[in-house]
N, C-alpha and C positions, 0 to 999 in steps of 0.2 A: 227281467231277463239279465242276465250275470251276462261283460263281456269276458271273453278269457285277453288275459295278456298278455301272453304269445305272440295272438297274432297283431297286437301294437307293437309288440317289444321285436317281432323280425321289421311290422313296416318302416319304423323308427332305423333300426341298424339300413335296412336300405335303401330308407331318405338321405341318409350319412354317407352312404357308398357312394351314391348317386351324384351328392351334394361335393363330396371332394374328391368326383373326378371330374363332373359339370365345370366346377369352378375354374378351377386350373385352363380347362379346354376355352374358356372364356376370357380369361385372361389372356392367353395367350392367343386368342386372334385380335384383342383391340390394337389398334394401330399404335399408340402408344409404347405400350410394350412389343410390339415386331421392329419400332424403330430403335428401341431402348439393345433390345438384340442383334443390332445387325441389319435392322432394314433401312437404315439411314445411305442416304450417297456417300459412298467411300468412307463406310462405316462413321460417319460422322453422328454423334451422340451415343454412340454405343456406351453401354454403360451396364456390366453383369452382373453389378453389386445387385437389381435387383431380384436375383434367382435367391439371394438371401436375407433380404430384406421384406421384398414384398410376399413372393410362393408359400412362405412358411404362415403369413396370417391371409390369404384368399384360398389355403388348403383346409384351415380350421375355421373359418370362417363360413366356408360350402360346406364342411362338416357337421356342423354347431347349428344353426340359423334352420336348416329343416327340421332337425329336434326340437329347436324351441319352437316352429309353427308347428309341428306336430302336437305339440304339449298344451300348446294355448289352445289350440283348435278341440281338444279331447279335454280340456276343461272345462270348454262353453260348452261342447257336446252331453258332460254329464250334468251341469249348470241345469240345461234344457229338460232334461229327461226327469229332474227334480229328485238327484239322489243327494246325500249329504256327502259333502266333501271329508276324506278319510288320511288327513294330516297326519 
C-alpha cells in the first residue's frame, strides 16, 4: 500500500501553523513573560527587548519541532511496515 504525500505534506504544513501560533499563545501567558511586559507592580522589570529577542526563536521553534516529530514519527512508521528507506 503506497501512502500518498499530500496528505503528510498538508499534515506537516499544519502542525507548523498550529506549532507557531500554539507557541506564541504560550509564551505569552507564562508569568514570566506577562511580568517582563508590564505585569510587574509599577511596571517594575518591564523589559520589551524580549518581543525581540525571545518571539522570533519560540515562533520558529513551534514551527520547526512538529515537523521534526512529524518526520521522526513517519520514519519509525515506515521502519515498522519494512519498507527500505528511499535517501
Amino acid at each position: 500500500m503506497e501512502r500518498r504525500a499530500d496528505g503528510v505534506t498538508c499534515g506537516g504544513c499544519a502542525l507548523s501553523a498550529v506549532g507557531a501560533i500554539g507557541a506564541p499563545s504560550l509564551w505569552l501567558s507564562l508569568p514570566r513573560t506577562r511580568r517582563h511586559l508590564g505585569g510587574g507592580f509599577e511596571n517594575e522589570g518591564m523589559d520589551w527587548t524580549v518581543l525581540l529577542t525571545e518571539l522570533p526563536f519560540v515562533v520558529l521553534g513551534g514551527a520547526l519541532l512538529p515537523l521534526l516529530a512529524l518526520t521522526v514519527v513517519m520514519r519509525v512508521v515506515d521502519r515498522g511496515r519494512g519498507r527500505p528507506r528511499q535517501d
